[in-house]
MARVEX-356197 format. One record per residue (C-alpha): x, y, z; residue in one letter. Coordinates in steps of 0.2 Angstrom, whole numbers, padded with zeros to 4 digits, always signed. Last residue first. Layout:
N
XYZA/...
This chain:
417
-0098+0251+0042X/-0112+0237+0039X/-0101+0221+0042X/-0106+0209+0027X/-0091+0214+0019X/-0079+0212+0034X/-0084+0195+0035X/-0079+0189+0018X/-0064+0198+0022X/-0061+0188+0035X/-0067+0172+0027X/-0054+0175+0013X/-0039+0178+0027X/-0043+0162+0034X/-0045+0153+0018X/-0029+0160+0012X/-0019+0156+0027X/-0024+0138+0026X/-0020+0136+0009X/-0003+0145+0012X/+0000+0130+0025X/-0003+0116+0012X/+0008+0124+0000X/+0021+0129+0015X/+0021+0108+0018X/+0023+0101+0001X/+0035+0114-0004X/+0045+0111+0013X/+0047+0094+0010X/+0037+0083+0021X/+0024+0073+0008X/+0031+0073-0011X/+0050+0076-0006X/+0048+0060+0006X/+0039+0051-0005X/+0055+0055-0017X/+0066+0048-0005X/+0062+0033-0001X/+0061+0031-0022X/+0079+0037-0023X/+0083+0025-0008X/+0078+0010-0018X/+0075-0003-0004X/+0082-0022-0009X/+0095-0016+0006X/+0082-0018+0021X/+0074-0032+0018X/+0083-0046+0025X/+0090-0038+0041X/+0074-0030+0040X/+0065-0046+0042X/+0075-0049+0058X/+0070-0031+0066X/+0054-0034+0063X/+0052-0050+0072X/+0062-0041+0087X/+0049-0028+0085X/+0034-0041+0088X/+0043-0050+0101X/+0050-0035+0110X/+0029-0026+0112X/+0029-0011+0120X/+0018-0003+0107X/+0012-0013+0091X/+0021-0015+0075X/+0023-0005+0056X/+0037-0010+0045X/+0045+0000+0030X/+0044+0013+0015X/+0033+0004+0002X/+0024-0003+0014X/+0018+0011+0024X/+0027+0022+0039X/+0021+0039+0039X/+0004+0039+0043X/+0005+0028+0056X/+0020+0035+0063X/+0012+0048+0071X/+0001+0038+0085X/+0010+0025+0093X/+0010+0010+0080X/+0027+0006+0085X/+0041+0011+0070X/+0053+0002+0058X/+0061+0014+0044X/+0068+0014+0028X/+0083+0024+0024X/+0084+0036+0007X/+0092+0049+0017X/+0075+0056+0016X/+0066+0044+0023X/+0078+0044+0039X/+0072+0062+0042X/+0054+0058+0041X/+0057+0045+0053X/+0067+0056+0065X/+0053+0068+0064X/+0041+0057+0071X/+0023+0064+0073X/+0012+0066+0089X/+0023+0051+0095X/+0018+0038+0109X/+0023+0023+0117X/+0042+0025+0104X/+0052+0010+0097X/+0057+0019+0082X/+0071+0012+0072X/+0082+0017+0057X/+0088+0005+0043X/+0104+0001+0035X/+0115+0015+0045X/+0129+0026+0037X/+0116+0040+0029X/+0107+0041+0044X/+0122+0044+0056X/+0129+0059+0045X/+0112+0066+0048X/+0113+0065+0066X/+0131+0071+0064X/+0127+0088+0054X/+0112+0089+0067X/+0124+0087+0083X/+0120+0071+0093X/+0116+0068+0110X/+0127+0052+0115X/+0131+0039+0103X/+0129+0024+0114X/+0135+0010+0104X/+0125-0006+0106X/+0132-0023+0100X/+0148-0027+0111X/+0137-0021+0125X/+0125-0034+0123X/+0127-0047+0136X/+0107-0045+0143X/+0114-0037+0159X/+0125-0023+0150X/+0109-0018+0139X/+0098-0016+0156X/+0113-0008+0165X/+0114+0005+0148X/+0095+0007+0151X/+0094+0010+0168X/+0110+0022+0170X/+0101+0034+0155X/+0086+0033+0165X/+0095+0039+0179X/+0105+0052+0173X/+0091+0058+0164X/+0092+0057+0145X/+0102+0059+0131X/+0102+0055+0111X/+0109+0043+0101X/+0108+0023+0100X/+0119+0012+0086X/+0113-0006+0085X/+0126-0019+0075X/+0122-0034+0068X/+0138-0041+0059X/+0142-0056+0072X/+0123-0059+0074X/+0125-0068+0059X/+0141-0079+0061X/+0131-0085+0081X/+0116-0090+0072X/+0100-0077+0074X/+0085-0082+0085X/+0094-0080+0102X/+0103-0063+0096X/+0084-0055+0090X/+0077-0059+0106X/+0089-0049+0116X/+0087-0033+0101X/+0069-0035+0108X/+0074-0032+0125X/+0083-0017+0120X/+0071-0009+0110X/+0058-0013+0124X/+0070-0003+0136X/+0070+0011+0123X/+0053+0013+0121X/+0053+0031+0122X/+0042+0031+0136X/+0056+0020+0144X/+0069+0035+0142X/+0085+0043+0133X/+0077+0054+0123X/+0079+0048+0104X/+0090+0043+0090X/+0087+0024+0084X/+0100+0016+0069X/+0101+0000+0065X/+0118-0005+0057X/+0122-0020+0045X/+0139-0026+0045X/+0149-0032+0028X/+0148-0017+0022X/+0136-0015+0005X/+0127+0002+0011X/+0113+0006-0002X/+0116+0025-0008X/+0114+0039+0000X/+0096+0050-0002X/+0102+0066+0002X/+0098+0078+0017X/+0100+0095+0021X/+0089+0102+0004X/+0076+0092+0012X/+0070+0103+0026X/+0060+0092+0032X/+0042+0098+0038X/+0029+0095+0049X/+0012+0087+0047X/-0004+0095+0039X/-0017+0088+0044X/-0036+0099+0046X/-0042+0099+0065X/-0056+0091+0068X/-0071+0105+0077X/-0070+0101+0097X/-0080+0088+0106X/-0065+0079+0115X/-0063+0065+0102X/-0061+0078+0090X/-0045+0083+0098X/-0036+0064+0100X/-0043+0061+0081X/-0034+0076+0076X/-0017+0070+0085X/-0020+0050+0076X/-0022+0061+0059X/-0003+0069+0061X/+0003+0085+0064X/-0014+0094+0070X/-0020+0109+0061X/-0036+0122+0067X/-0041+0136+0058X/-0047+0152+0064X/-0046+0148+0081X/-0058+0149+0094X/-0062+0131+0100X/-0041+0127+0099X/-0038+0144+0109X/-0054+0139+0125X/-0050+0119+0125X/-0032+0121+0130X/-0030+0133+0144X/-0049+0128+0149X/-0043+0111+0151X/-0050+0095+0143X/-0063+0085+0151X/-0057+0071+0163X/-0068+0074+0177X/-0055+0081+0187X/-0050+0092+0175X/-0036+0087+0159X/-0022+0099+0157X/-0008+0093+0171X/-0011+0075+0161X/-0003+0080+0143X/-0019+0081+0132X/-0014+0076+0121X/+0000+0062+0122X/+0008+0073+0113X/+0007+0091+0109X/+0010+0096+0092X/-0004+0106+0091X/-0005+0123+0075X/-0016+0135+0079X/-0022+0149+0065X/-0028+0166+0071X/-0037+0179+0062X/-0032+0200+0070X/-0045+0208+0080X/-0030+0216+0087X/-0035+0213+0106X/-0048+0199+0105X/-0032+0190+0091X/-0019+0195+0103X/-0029+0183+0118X/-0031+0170+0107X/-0012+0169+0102X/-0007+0169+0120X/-0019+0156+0124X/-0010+0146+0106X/+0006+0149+0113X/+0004+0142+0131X/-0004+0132+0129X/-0012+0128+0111X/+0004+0118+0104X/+0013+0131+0085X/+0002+0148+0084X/-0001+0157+0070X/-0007+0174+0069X/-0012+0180+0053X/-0012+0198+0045X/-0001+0208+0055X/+0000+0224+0058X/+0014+0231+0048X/+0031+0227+0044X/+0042+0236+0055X/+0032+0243+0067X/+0020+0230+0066X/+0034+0219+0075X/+0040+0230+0089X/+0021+0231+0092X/+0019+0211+0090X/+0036+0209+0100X/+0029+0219+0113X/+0012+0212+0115X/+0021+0194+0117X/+0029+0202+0131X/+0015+0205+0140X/+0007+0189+0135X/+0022+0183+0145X/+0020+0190+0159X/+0002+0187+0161X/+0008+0167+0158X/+0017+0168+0173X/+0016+0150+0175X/-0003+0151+0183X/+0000+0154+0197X/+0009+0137+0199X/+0000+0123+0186X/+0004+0132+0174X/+0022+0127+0175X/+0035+0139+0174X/+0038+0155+0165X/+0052+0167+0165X/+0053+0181+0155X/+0062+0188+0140X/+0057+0199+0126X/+0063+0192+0109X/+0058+0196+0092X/+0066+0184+0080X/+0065+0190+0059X/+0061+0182+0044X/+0061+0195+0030X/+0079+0198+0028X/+0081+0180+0034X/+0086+0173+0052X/+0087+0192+0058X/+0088+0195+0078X/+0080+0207+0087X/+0079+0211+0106X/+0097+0206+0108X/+0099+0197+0123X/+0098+0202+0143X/+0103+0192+0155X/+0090+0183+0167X/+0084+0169+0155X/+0104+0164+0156X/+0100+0157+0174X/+0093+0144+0167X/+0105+0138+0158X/+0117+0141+0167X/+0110+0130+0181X/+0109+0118+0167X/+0102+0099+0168X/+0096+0099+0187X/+0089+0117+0185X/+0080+0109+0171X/+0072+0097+0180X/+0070+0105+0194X/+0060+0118+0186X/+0061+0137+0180X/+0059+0140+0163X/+0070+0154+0156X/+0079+0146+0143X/+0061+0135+0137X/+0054+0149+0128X/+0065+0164+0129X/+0051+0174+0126X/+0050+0173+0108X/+0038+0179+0097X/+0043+0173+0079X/+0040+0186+0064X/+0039+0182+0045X/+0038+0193+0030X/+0026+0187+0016X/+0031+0193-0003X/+0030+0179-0012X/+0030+0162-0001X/+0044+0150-0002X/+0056+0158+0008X/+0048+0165+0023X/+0037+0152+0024X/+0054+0139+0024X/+0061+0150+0038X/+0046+0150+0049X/+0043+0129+0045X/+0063+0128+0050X/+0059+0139+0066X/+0043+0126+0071X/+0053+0113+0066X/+0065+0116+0078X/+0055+0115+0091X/+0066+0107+0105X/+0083+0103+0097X/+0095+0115+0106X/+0087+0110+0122X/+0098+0113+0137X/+0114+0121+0131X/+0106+0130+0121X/+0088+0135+0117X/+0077+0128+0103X/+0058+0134+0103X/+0043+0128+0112X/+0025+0135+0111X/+0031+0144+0096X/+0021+0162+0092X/+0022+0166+0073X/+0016+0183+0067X/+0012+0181+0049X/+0012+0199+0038X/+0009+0201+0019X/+0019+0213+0010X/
C-alpha cells in the first residue's frame, strides 16, 4: 500500500474557522477514495485551534483555550484516511519564531504514529509553504522521504514574508526551492512564484466535491437573486459590491429594481461587519440586501441552487472556491479580475471585470439581469465536472506523485550501493 502524508498549512476548527482549509481535507478524502490502494494521513497540530492572537481571542476565548485540552490522537475519516493529531500552540512567526520547533515536533510524532501503521511514507505533501511546507522540508532531510508542495497562499507573499529589500522570505523561498514538485492553485499564483526567481509551479487547482452539488434548474420567480458569500471585509470587495449594487438601482426603472434582490453571507469583524451594513443602510438599500450571516455548508449550497447568479467582488483570490461551487449548481458567475478567477470565469460560464471598480461590476450586474437565465445549468456544470471534480483533480495529482516517486527511483539507481 502506497503511503502520502499530508501536512495542511490551515485546516477547519470549530467554533472559529470551521471552513478554513477545507479543501485541503476533501482533496485527502477524495485521494483516499479514488486512488487504488493508497492510505492517507493528515498531520494535524490543531492548526488554527490553538493559535494565539487577538484576533482570535477576540472571536473565541474557547476557542482558543480548547488547543489546551486534550483530543483523540487518532481519528478515521476513511478506513484508509486517517487524522494524526498532536496539539500545540503556534503564533505568528514573526514571535520566536511561532513555535514552529514545536510543531515540527509534533509533526515527527504523527509521521512515526503514522509509519507505524501504514509504513514509511512515500510522498509528503504539503498544502501553503509556511508553516507546512518548512515542516515538510525539514521531514524530507530527516526521512529522505520526496516532498510535493501545494501554495494556496494569497496575495503571495503575504507581507510578514517578504525582507526589507523585498525578496521573498527564507520560510518560504527555502521549502518551495526544494520541493519535489511544486503546484500553485491557479496560473495568476504560479506567475506570483516565478516572478521571484523560483522554478513555476505546475496548476492544478482545487477540487469540488461534486457528488454534493446538483445542477438546479433555471429559477422562473418573478425575482432575481444575486448571490455573494464571503468574509465580511473591503479586501473582499464587499463595499464596492455595494456601491455598485447603488448604481445598478439609478440605471434600472422603479418596476425592475422591484424584483432585484442581493443576498450576502458570511461574517466578519465586528467592525467591518458594522461598516458595510451602515454603508448599505446610507445608500437606501436595506430592502434589497439580506445579510445571511455565516452559513452552514448544507445551506450554502442550498443558497446556490435558489439564486440566479453568484458574485465575486474580491482584490484578490488565489482561487475562488465559491465560484467553482456556484458552477456546479449550474449557476453562472460574475467575478474581479483578481488573480483566481481568471481562469475560472470564461464566456461560456459568465462575466470577468476589473478590481475595485462599481461601474464596471454594476454594468455587469445589469447584463446578468438579462443573461443569466438563457444559461444551461447542465452545461455549467459539466465544465465543472471536466476541470474541479475530484476525478479531474486526483488525476492530475496522481501524475505528480508518479513523477516524483519515478525520479526517486530513477535516483536510487544511479546511487552506487
Amino acid at each position: 500500500m502506497r503511503h502520502l502524508f499530508v501536512i495542511p498549512g490551515w485546516y477547519p476548527h470549530r467554533p472559529c474557522y470551521p471552513l478554513e482549509g477545507d479543501y485541503i481535507r476533501q482533496q485527502a478524502e477524495a485521494i483516499g477514495d479514488l486512488l487504488a490502494g493508497v492510505a492517507v494521513t493528515l498531520s494535524l497540530w490543531d492548526q488554527g485551534r490553538g493559535d494565539v492572537s487577538f484576533g482570535h481571542l477576540r472571536k473565541s476565548p474557547r476557542c482558543v483555550l480548547g488547543g489546551l485540552v486534550p483530543r483523540p490522537i487518532e481519528t478515521a475519516l476513511a478506513p484508509n484516511v486517517i487524522e494524526q493529531r498532536t496539539p500545540v500552540r503556534a503564533w505568528n512567526p514573526r514571535f520566536a519564531g511561532g513555535n514552529r520547533m514545536a510543531i515540527l515536533r509534533a509533526n515527527r510524532i504523527n509521521l512515526e504514529r503514522a509509519s507505524a501503521r501504514w509504513g514509511r511514507p512515500d510522498i509528503l505533501h504539503a498544502h501553503v509553504s509556511y508553516p507546512a511546507g518548512w515542516m515538510a522540508m525539514q521531514l524530507s532531510r530527516e526521512q529522505s522521504i520526496p516532498y510535493v508542495l501545494t501554495e494556496h497562499m494569497g496575495p503571495f507573499p503575504l507581507s510578514y514574508f517578504k525582507t526589507h529589500d523585498g525578496s521573498l522570505n527564507p520560510l518560504l523561498r527555502e521549502p518551495l526551492a526544494n520541493a519535489n514538485a511544486t503546484i500553485a492553485v491557479s496560473p495568476s499564483l504560479a506567475d506570483q512564484i516565478e516572478s521571484f526567481g523560483l522554478d513555476r509551479p505546475r496548476f492544478i487547482p482545487n477540487l469540488v466535491d461534486e457528488r454534493k452539488y446538483r445542477a438546479a434548474p433555471a429559477r422562473t420567480d418573478e425575482t432575481f437573486t444575486f448571490l455573494t458569500l464571503s468574509k465580511l471585509s473591503t479586501k473582499k470587495g464587499i463595499l464596492d459590491l455595494i456601491e455598485a449594487i447603488s448604481l445598478l438601482r439609478a440605471r434600472l426603472e422603479p418596476r425592475d429594481w422591484e424584483r432585484v434582490r442581493f443576498h450576502i453571507g458570511g461574517d466578519g469583524p465586528a467592525n467591518e461587519n458594522k461598516k458595510l451594513r451602515g454603508a448599505a443602510d446610507e445608500r437606501g438599500l436595506a430592502r434589497s440586501i439580506t445579510w445571511l450571516g455565516l452559513l452552514p455548508v448544507d445551506r450554502a449550497r442550498a443558497e446556490y441552487e435558489s439564486c440566479d447568479c453568484y458574485v465575486l467582488a474580491s482584490h484578490h483570490e488565489s482561487f475562488g472556491i465559491v465560484l467553482v461551487e456556484a458552477l456546479a449548481s449550474g449557476r453562472p458567475v460574475i467575478a474581479t479580475r483578481c488573480g483566481g478567477p481568471e481562469t475560472i470565469v470564461n464566456d461560456s460560464n459568465g462575466l470577468l471585470v476589473a478590481i475595485q471598480d462599481p461601474e464596471g461590476l454594476s454594468k455587469a450586474l445589469e447584463t446578468m439581469l438579462n443573461r443569466a437565465r438563457r444559461y444551461d445549468p447542465q452545461r455549467l456544470h459539466a465544465e465543472f465536472m471536466d476541470r474541479y471534480s475530484r476525478s479531474a483533480v486526483v488525476g492530475a495529482l496522481d501524475s505528480v506523485y508518479e513523477e516524483v516517486l519515478a525520479r526517486e527511483a530513477s535516483a536510487a539507481r544511479r546511487t552506487p550501493s
